[in-house]
C-alpha positions as CSV (number, residue, x, y, z in Angstrom):
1,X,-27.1,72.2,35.6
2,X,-30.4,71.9,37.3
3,X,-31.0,68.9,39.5
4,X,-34.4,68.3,39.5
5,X,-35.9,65.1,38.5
6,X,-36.1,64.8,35.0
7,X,-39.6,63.9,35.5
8,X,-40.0,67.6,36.7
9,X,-38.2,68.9,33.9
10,X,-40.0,67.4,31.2
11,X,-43.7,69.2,30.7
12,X,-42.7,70.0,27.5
13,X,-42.2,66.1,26.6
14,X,-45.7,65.2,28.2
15,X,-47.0,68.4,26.0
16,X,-45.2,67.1,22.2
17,X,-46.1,63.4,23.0
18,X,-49.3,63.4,24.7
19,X,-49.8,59.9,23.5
20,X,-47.1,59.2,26.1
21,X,-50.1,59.4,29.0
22,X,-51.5,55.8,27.4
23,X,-48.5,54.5,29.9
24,X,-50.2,55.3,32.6
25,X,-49.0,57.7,35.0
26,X,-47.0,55.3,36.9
27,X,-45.4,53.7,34.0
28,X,-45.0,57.2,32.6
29,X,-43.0,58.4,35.8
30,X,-40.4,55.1,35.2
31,X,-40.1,56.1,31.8
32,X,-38.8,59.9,32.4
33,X,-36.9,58.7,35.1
34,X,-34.7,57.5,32.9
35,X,-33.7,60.7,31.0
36,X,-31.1,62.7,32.3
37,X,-29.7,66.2,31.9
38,X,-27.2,67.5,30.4
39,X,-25.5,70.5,29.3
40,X,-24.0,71.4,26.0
41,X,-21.9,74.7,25.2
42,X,-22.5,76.4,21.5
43,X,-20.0,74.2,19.3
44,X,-20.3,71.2,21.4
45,X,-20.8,68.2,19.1
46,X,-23.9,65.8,20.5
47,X,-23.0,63.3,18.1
48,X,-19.7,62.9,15.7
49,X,-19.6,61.2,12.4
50,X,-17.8,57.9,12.9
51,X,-18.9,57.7,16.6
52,X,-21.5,55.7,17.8
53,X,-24.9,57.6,18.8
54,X,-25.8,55.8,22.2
55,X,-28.1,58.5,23.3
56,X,-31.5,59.7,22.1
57,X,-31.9,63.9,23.1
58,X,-34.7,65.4,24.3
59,X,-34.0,69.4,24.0
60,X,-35.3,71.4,26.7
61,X,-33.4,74.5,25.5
62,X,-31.1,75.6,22.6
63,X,-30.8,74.8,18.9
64,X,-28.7,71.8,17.2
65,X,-28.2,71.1,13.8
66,X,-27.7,67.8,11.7
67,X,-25.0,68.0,8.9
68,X,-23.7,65.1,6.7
69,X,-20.0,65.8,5.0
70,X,-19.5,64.8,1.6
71,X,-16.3,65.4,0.1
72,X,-15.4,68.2,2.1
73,X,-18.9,69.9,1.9
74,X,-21.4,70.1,4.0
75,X,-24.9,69.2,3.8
76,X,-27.7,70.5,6.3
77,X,-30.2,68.0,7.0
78,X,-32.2,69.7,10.2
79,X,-32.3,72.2,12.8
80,X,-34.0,71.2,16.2
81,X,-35.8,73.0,18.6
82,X,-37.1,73.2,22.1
83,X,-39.5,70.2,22.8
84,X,-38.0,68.2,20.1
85,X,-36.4,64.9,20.0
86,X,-33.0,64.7,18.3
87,X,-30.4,61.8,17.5
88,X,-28.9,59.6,14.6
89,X,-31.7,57.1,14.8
90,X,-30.1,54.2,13.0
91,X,-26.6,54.3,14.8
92,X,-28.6,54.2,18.1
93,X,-30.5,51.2,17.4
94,X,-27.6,49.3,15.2
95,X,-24.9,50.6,17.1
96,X,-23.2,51.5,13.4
97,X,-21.2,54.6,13.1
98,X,-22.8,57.8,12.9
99,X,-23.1,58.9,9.6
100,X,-23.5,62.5,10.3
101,X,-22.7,65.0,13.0
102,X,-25.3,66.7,15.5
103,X,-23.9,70.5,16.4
104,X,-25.3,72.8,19.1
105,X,-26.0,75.8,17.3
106,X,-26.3,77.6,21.0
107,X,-25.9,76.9,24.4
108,X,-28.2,73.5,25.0
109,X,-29.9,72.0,27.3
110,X,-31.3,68.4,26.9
111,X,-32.5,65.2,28.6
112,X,-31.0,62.3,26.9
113,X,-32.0,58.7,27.6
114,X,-29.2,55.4,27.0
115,X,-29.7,52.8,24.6
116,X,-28.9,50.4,27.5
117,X,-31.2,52.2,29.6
118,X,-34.2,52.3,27.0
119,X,-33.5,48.3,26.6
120,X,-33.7,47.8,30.8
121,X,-37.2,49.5,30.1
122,X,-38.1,47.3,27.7
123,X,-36.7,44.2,29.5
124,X,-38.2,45.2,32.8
125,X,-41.7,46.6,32.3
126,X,-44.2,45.2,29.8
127,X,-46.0,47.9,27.3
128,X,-42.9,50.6,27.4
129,X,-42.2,49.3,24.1
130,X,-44.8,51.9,23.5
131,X,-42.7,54.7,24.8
132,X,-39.9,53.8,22.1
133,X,-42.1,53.4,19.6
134,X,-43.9,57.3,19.7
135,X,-40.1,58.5,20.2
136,X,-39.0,56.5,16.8
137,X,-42.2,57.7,15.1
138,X,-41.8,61.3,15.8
139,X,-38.1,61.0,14.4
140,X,-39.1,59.3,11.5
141,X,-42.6,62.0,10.5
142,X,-39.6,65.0,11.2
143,X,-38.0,63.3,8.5
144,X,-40.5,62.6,6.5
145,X,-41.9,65.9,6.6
146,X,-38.3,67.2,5.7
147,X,-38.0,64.9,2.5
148,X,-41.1,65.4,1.1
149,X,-40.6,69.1,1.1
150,X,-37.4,68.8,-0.3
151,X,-38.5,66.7,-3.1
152,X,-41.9,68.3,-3.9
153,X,-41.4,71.7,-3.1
154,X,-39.6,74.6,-4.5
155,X,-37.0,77.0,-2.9
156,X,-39.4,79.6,-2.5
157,X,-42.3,77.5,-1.3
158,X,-39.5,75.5,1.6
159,X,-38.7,79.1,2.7
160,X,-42.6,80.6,2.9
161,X,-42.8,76.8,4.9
162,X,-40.1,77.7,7.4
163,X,-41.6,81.3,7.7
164,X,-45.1,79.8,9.2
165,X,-43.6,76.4,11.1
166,X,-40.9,77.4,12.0
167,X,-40.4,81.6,12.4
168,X,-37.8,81.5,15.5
169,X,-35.5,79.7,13.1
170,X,-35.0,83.2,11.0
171,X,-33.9,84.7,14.6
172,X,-31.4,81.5,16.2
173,X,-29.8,80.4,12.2
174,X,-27.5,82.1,10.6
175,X,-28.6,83.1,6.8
176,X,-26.0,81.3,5.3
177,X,-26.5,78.1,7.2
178,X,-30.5,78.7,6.1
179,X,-29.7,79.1,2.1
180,X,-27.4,75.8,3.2
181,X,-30.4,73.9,4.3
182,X,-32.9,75.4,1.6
183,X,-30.1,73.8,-0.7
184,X,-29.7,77.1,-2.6
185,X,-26.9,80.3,-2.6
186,X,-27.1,83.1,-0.2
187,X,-28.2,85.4,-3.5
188,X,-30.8,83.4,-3.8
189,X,-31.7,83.1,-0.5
190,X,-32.1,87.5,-0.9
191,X,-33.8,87.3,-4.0
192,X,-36.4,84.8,-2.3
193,X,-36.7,87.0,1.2
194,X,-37.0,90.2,-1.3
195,X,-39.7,88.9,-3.3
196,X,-41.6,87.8,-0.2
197,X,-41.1,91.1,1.6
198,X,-43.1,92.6,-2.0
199,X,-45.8,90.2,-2.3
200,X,-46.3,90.6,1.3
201,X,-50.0,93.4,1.3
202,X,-49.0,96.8,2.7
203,X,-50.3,97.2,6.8
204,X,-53.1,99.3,7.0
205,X,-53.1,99.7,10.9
């Protein structure tokens, strides 16, 4: 694993929360110091159901994916990305059980920072509060972003979503994990994809 500072390792983080720079850059150096690196192989767990999450991830490379189990069946609840932050938010801060687990879909890299560690912070400097709070907001408008689509939105209109935020997914996720997430069947999954590839105008070039 690389062993620079994670401060040197982390542009990405200064680039998805630029808010972060209110810190101060000073303040802002302390904070990243703090993150560490670590390496996960593809079907490594970050976090397991039952298990206390003590870590909040930071993914410098590789895809993981959130799945709750219920009664034997599993139920997709996000992929994450690069320059995304990724945990179960409420066992971190309660210290409850997970209540889902957190799979690396491939080969990850990620900076993770302690719950003990983020409390020192708090303890110890005055204002980092602030760094906690724009980590535990981003979680939360992932979330929210996720469940209002899911509620509002049909199949067809999550997938033509995923297709403009998200296109790498389409390339890293398997198609039957996708028509898992879109909460539909993998024949519906084709029937969407085909219908897409015929509205789509013909290329002119």
């Amino acid at each position: 694993m690389n062993d620079e500072s994670p401060g040197n390792l982390a542009p990405g983080m200064r680039t998805y929360l630029p808010a972060l720079a209110e810190l101060g850059d000073e303040l802002l150096e302390v904070f990243l110091s703090r993150f560490r690196p670590v390496a996960y192989r593809k079907g490594d767990y970050f976090v397991r159901e039952g298990q206390t999450s003590r870590y909040i991830a930071f993914i410098l490379r590789g895809c993981l994916m959130c799945v709750y189990n219920k009664d034997g069946k599993e139920l997709i609840d996000e992929f994450s990305f690069e320059n995304e932050f990724i945990s179960d938010y409420r066992s971190f801060v309660t210290g409850a059980p997970a209540d889902k687990d957190i799979l690396c879909l491939e080969d990850c890299e990620l900076l993770v920072l302690g719950y003990e560690s983020l409390q020192e912070l708090y303890a110890t400097h005055p204002g980092m509060e602030r760094g906690g709070r724009l980590i535990a907001e981003m979680l939360l408008f992932q979330w929210q972003v996720r469940v209002k689509s899911f509620l509002l939105d049909d199949a067809e209109t999550r997938y033509r979503n995923l297709l403009e935020t998200r296109p790498s997914l389409f390339q890293r996720v398997p198609q039957y994990l996708i028509a898992q997430y879109l909460a539909v069947s993998p024949e519906t999954l084709s029937r969407i994809r085909k219908k897409i590839v015929l509205d789509a105008p013909p290329d002119r070039s």
